[in-house]
Backbone as JSON, one array per atom type, in Angstrom:
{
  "sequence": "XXXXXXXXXXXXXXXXXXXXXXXXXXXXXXXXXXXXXXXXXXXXXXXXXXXXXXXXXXXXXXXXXXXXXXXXXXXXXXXXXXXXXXXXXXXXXXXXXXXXXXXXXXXXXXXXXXXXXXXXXXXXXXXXXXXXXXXXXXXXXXXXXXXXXXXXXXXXXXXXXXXXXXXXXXXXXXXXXXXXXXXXXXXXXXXXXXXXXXXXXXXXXXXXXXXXXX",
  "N": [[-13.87, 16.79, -12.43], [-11.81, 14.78, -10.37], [-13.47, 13.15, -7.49], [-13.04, 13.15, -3.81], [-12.87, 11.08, -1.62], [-14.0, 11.11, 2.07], [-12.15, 9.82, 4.49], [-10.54, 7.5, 6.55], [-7.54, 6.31, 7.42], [-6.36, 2.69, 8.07], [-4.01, 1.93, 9.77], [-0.53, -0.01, 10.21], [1.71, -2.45, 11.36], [1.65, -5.99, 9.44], [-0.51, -8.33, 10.51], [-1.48, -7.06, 12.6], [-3.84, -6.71, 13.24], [-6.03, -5.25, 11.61], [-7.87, -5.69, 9.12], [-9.3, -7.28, 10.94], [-11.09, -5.55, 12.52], [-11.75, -3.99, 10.75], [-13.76, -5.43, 9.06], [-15.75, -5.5, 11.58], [-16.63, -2.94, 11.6], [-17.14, -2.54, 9.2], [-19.89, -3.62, 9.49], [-21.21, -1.43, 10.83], [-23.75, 0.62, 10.43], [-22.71, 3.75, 8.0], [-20.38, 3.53, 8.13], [-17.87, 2.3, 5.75], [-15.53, -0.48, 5.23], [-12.25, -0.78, 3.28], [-10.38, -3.26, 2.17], [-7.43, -3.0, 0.54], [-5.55, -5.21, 0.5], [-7.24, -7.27, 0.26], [-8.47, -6.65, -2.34], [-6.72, -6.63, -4.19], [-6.28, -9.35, -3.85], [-8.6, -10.6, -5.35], [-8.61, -10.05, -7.81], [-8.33, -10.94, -11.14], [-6.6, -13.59, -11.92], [-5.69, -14.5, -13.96], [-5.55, -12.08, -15.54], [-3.32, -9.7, -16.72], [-2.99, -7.79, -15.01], [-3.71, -8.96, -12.79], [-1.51, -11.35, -12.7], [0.5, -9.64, -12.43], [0.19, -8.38, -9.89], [-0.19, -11.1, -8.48], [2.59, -11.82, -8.59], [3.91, -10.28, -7.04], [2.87, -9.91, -4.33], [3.12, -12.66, -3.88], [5.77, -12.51, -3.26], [6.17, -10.89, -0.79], [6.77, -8.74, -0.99], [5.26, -4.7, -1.9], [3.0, -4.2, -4.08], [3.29, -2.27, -7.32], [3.25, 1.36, -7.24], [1.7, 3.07, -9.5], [-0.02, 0.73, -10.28], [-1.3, 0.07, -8.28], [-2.49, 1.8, -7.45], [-4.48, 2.27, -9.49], [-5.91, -0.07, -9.72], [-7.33, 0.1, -6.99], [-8.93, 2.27, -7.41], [-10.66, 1.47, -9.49], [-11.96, -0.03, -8.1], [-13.28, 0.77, -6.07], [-14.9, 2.48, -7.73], [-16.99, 0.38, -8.5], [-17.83, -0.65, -6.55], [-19.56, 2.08, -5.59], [-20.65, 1.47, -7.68], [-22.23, -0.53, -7.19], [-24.16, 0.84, -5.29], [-22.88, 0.09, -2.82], [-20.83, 1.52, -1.2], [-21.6, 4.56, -0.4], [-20.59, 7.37, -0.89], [-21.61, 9.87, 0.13], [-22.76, 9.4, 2.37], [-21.03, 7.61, 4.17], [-18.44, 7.14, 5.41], [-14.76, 6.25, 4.37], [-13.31, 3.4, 5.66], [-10.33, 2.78, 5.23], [-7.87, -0.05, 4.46], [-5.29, -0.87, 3.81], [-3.65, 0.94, 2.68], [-1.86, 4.09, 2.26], [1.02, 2.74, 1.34], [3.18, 3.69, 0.93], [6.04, 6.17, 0.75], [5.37, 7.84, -1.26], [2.96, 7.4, -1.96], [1.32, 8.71, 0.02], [1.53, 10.94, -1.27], [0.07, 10.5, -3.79], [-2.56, 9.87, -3.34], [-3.7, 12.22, -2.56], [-5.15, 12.72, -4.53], [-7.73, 12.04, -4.56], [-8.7, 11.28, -1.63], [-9.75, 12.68, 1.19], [-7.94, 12.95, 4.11], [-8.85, 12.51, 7.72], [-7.94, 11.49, 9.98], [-5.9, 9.4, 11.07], [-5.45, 5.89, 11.85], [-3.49, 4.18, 14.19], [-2.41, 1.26, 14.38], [-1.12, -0.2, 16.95], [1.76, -2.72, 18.01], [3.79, -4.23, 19.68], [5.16, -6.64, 19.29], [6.26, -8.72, 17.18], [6.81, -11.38, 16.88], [4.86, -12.71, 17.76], [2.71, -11.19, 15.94], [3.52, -12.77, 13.69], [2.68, -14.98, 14.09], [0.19, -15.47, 14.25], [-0.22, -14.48, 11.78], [0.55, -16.9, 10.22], [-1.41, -18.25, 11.08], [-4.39, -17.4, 10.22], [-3.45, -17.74, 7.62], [-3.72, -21.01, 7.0], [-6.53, -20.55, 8.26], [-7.59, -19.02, 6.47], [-7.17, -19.59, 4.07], [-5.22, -18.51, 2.79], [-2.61, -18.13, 0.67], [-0.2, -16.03, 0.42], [0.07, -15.83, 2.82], [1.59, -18.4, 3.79], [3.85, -18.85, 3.69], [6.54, -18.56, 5.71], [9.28, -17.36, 5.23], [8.35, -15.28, 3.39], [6.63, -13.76, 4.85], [8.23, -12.72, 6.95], [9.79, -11.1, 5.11], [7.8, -9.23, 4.2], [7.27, -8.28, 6.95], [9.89, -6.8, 6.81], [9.4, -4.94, 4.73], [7.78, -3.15, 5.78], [8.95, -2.2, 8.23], [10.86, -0.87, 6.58], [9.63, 0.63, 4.14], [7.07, 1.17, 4.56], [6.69, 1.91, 7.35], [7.29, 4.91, 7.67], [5.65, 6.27, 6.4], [3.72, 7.2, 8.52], [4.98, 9.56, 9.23], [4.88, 11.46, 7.42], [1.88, 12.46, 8.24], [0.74, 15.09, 10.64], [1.16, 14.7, 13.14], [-0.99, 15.8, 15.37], [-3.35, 14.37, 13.95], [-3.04, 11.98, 14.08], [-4.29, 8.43, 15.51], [-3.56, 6.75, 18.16], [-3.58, 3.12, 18.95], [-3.46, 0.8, 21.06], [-2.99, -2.43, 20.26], [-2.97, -4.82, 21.46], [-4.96, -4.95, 23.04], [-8.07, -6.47, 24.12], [-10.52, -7.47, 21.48], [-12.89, -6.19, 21.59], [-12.38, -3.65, 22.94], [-10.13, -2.72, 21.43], [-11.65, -1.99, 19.42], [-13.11, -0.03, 20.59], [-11.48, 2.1, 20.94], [-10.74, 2.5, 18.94], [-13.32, 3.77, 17.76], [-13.63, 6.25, 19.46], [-12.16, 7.69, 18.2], [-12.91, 7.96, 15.36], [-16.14, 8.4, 15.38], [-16.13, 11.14, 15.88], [-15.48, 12.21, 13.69], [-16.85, 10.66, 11.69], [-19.76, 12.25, 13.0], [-18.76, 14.72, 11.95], [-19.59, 14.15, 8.76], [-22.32, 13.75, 8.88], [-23.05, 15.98, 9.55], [-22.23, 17.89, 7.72], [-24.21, 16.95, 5.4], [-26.49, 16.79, 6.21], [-26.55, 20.3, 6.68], [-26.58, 20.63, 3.49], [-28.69, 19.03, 2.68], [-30.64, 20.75, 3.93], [-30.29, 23.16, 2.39], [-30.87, 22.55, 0.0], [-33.65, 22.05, 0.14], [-34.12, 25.15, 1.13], [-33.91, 25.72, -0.9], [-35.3, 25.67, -2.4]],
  "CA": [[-13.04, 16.82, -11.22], [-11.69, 13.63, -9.24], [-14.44, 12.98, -6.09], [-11.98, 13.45, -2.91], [-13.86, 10.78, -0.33], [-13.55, 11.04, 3.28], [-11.23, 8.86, 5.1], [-9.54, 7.61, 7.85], [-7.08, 4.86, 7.07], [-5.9, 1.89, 9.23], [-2.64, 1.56, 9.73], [-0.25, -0.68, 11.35], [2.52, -3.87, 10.42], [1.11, -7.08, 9.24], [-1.33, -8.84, 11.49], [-1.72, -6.19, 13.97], [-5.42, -7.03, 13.42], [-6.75, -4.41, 10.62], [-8.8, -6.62, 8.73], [-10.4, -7.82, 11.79], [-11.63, -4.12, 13.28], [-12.41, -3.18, 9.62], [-14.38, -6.07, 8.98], [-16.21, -5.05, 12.09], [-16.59, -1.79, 11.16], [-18.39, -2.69, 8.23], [-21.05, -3.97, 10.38], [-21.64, -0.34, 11.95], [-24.04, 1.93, 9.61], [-22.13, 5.25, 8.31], [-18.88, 3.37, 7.6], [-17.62, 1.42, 4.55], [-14.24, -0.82, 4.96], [-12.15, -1.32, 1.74], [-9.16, -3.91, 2.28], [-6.35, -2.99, -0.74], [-5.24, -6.73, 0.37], [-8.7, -8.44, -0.27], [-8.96, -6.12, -3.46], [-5.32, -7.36, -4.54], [-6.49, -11.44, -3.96], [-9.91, -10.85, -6.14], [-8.22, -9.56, -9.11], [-8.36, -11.95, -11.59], [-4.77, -14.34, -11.87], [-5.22, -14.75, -15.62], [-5.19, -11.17, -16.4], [-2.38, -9.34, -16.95], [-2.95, -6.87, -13.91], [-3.37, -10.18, -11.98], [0.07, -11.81, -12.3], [1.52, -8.82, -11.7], [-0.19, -8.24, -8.52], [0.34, -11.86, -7.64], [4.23, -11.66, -8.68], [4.93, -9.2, -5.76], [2.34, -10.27, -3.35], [3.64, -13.75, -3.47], [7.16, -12.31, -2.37], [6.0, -10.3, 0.58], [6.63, -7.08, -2.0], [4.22, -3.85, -2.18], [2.63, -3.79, -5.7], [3.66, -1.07, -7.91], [1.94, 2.47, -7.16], [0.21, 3.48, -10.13], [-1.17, 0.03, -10.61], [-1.95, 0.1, -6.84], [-3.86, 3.01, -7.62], [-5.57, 2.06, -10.59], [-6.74, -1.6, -8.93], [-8.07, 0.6, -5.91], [-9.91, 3.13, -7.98], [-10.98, 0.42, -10.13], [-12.94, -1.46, -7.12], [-14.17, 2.03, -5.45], [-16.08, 2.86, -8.27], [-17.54, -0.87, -8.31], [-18.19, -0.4, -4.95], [-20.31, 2.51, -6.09], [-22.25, 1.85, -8.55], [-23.49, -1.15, -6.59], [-24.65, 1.6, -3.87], [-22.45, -0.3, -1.59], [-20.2, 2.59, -0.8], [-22.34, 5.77, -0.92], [-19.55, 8.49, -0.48], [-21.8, 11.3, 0.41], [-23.16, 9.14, 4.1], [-20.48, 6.14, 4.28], [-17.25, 7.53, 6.05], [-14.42, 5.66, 4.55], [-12.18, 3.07, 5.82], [-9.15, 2.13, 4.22], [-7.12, -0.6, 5.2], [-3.36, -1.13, 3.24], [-2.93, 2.42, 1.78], [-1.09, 4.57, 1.68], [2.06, 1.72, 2.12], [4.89, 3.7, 1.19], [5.66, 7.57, 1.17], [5.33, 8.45, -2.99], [1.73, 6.97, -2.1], [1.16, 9.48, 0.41], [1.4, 12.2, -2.22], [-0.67, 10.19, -4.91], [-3.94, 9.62, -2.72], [-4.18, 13.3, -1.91], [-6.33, 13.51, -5.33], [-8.66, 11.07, -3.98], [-9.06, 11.19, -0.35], [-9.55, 13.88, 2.3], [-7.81, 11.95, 5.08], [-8.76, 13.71, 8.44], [-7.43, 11.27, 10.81], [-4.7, 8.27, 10.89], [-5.38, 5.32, 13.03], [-2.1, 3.36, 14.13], [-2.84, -0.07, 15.41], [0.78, -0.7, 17.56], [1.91, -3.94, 18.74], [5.2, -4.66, 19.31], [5.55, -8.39, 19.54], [6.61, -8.98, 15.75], [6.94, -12.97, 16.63], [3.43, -13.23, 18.05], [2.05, -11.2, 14.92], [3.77, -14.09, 12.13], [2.49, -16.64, 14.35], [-1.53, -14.95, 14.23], [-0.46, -14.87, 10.19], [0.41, -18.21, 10.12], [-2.51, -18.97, 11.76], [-4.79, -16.97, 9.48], [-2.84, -18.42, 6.51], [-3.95, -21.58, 7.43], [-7.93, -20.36, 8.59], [-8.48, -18.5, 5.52], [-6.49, -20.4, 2.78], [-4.86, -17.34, 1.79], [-1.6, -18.77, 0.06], [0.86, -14.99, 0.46], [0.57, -15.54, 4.41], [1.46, -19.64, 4.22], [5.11, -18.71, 4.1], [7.27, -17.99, 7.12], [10.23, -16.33, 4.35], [7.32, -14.27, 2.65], [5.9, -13.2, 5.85], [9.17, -12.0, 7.47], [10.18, -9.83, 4.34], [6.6, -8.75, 5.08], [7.69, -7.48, 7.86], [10.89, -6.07, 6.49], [8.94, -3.77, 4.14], [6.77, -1.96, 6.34], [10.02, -1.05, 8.32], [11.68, -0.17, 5.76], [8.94, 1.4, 3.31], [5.66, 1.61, 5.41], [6.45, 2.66, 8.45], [7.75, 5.97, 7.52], [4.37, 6.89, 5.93], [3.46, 8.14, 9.27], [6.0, 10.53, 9.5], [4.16, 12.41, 6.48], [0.89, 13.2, 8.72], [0.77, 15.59, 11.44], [1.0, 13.82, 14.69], [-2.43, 15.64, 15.7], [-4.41, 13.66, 13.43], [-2.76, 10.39, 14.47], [-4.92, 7.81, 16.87], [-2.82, 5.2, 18.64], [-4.11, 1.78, 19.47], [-2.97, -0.15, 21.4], [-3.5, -3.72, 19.67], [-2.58, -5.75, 22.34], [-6.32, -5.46, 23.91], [-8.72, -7.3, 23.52], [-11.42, -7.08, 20.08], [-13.69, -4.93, 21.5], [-11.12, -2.7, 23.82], [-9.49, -2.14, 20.38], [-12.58, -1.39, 18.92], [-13.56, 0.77, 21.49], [-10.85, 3.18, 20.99], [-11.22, 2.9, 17.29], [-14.08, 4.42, 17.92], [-13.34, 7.03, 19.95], [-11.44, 8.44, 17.19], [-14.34, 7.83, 14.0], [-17.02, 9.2, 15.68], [-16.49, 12.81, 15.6], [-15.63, 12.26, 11.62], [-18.75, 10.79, 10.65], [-20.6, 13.12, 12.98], [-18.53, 15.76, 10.34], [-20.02, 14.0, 7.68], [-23.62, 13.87, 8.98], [-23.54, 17.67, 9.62], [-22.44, 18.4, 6.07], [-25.18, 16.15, 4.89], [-28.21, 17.73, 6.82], [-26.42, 21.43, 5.84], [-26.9, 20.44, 2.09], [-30.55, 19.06, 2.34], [-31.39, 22.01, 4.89], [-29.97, 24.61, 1.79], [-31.47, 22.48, -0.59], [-34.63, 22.9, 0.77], [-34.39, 26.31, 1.43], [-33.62, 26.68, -2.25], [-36.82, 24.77, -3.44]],
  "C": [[-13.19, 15.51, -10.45], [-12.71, 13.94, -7.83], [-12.83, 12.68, -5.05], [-13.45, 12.54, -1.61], [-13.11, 11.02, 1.13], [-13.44, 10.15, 3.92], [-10.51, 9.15, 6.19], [-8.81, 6.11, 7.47], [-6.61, 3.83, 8.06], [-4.55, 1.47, 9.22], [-1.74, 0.9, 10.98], [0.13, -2.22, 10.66], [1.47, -4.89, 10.23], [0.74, -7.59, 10.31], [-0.89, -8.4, 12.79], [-2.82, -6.5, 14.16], [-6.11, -5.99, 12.49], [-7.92, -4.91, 9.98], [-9.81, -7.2, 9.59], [-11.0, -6.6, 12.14], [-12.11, -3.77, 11.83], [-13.47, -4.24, 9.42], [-15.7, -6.15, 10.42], [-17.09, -4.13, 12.29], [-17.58, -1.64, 10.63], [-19.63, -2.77, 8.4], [-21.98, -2.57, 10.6], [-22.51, 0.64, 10.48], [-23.01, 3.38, 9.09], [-20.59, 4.83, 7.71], [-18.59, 2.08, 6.13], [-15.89, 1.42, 4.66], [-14.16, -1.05, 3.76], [-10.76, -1.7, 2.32], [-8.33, -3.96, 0.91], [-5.89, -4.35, -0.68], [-6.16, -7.65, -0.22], [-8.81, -7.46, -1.85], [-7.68, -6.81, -4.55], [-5.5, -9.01, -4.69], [-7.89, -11.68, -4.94], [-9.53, -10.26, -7.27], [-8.14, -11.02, -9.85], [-6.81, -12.61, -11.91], [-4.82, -14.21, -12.81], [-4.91, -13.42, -16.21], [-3.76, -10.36, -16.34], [-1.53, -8.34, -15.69], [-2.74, -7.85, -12.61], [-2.2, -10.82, -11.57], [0.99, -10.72, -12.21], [1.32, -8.47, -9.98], [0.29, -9.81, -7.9], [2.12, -12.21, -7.44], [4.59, -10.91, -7.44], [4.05, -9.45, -4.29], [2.64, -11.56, -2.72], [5.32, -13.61, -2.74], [7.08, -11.62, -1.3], [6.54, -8.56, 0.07], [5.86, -6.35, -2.17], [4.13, -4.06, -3.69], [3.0, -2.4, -6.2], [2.93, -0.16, -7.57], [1.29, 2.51, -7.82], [-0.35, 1.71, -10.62], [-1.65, -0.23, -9.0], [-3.04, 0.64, -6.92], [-4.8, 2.95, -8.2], [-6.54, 0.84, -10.26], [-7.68, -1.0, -7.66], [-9.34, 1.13, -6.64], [-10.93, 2.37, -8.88], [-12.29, -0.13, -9.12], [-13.66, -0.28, -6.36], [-15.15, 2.14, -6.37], [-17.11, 1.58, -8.67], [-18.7, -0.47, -7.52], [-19.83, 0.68, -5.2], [-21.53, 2.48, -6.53], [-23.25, 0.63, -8.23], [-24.38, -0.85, -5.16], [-23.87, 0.61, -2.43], [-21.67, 0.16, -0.54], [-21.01, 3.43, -1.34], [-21.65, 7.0, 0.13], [-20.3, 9.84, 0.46], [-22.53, 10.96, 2.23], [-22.33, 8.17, 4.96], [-18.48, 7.14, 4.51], [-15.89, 6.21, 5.16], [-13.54, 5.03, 5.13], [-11.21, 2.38, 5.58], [-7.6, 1.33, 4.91], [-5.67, -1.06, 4.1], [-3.05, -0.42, 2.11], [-3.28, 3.66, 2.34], [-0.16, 3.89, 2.01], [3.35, 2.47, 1.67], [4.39, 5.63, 1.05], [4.72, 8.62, -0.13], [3.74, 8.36, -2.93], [0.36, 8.19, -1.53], [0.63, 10.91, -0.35], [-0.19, 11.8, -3.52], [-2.07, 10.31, -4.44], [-4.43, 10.95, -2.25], [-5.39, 13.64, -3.26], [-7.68, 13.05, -4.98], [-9.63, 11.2, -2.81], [-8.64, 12.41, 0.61], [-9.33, 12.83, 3.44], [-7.76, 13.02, 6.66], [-8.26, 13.05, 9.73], [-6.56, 9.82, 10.42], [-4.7, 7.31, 12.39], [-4.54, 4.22, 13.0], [-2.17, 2.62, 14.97], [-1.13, -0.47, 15.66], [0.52, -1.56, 18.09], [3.42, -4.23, 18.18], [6.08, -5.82, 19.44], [5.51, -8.31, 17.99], [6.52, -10.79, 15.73], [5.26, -13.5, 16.91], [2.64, -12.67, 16.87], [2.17, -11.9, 13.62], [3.24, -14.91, 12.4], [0.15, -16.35, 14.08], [-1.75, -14.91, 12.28], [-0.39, -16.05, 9.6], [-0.84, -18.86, 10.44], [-3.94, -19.14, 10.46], [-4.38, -17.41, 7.86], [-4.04, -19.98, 6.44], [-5.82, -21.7, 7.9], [-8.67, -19.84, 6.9], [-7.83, -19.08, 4.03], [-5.93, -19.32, 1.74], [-2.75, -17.8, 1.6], [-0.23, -17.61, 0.29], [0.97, -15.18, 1.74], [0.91, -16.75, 4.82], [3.14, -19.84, 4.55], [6.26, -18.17, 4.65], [8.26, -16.73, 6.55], [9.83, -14.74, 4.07], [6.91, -13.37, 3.78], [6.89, -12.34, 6.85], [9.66, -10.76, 6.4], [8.96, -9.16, 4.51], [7.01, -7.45, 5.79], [8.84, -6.52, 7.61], [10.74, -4.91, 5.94], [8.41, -2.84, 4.48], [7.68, -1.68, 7.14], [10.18, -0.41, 7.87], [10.95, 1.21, 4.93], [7.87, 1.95, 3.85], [5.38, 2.26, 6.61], [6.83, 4.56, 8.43], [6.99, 6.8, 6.86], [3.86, 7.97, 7.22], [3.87, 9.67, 9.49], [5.2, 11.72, 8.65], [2.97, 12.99, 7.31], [1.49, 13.98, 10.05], [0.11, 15.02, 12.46], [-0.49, 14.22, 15.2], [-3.59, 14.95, 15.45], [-4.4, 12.13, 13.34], [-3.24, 9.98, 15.91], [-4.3, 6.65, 17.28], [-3.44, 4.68, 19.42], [-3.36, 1.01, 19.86], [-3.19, -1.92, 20.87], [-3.32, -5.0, 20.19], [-4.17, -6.16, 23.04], [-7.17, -6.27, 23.37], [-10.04, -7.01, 22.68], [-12.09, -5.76, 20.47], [-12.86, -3.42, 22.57], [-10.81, -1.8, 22.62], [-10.64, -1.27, 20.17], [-13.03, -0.07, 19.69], [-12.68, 2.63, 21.32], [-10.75, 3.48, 19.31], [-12.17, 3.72, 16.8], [-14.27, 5.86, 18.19], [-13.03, 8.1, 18.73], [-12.06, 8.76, 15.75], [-15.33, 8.55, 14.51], [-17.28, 10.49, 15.15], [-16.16, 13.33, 14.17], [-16.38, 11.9, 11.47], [-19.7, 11.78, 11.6], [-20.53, 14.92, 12.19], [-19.56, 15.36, 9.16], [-21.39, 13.64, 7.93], [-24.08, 15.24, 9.17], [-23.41, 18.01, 8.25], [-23.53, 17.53, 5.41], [-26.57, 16.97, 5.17], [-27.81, 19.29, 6.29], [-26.5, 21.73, 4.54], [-27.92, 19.91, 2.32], [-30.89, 20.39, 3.14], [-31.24, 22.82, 3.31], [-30.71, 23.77, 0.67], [-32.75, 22.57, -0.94], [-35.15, 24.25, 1.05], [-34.9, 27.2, -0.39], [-34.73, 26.55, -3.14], [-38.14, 25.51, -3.49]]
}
C-alpha cells in the first residue's frame, strides 16, 4: 500500500514568494519543504526525463502529469532514505503541486492534504519584476524571459488557479503576500501549527500503545 504523507501545500501565482516561506520553513523542526520547481531544475538535462522537463519549463508550460508525478515520487523517496524527510514527525510542505485540476485527483494516493495555504497578491506586474529579479540572483535561466514569464502567468489562470476550487473553502488559509517576510510567515504559521500538533499527538498515541503492548 502507497504511504499517504501529511501535507499542506503552498499555493499561489508565480513569485508570490513560496519558495521563500518554504525555504524558511525548512529551517523550523517538524516540517520538511519540497519545491516540484527545484526538483524539476535538478533532474538531469541529458536524460530523457530531463529534456522533457526542460522542453515545457523553458516555455512557461506545466510538465506533463504522470511524469510530474513520477519526478516527485522519485525525489520523495530520495528524500527518505537519506532520513531527510522522516514522514512519520516531518509535516509536509509542498510547494508547485497540485498545478492543474486532473492533478488534484492523482495526489489523493499520496497525500492526506488537511489544509491549503493561498499566498494572494494581486499586483501581477510587481510579481514578473521580483522574477526577473530572481532570474537574474539565482541564475535560473526559465525566469530570464519576460515572454516565458508572462505565459507563466497565463497558465496558472487558466490551469492553476482553478485547483482551488476542488478543496473545501474550510481548509483554505489566505495570505496576504503583500506583508512583509515574517508577517507572511507569521500567518503561515498560524495555520501549520495545529497540523503538526496533529501529527505529534498521533506520534506519542503510537509509542504510548506501543509501550503498553511491550
Amino acid at each position: 500500500m502507497t504511504p499517504r504523507y501529511l501535507c499542506v501545500p503552498l499555493f499561489g501565482p508565480p513569485g508570490v514568494g513560496k519558495g521563500t516561506q518554504g525555504g524558511i520553513l525548512a529551517h523550523i523542526p517538524g516540517f520538511f519543504h519540497l519545491s516540484v520547481g527545484d526538483v524539476f531544475r535538478s533532474v538531469d538535462i541529458g536524460s530523457e526525463s530531463g529534456r522533457e522537463v526542460y522542453k515545457h519549463i523553458s516555455r512557461g508550460e506545466l510538465v506533463p502529469d504522470a511524469l510530474t508525478i513520477k519526478i516527485w515520487r522519485k525525489a520523495v523517496e530520495a528524500y527518505i532514505a537519506l532520513s531527510r524527510f522522516k514522514p512519520r514527525e516531518d509535516l509536509l510542505i509542498l510547494d508547485g503541486m497540485p498545478r492543474n485540476v486532473s492533478q488534484v485527483e492523482m495526489v489523493k494516493e499520496y497525500l492526506d492534504i488537511r489544509k491549503v495555504i493561498y499566498l494572494r497578491c494581486t499586483d501581477e506586474e510587481d510579481m514578473i519584476h521580483r522574477i526577473r529579479r530572481r532570474a537574474i540572483r539565482e541564475n535560473r535561466v526559465d525566469d530570464a524571459n519576460e515572454e516565458v514569464i508572462r505565459n507563466r502567468f497565463r497558465v496558472y489562470r487558466e490551469v492553476t488557479a482553478p485547483v482551488l476550487e476542488r478543496y473545501d473553502s474550510s481548509i483554505i488559509h489566505e495570505v496576504d503576500a503583500n506583508g512583509s517576510p515574517a508577517e507572511v510567515l507569521r500567518s503561515i504559521l498560524d495555520c501549520l501549527i495545529p497540523v503538526q500538533n496533529e501529527l505529534f499527538a498521533a506520534n506519542r498515541r503510537e509509542e504510548e500503545q506501543s509501550e503498553s503492548s511491550t
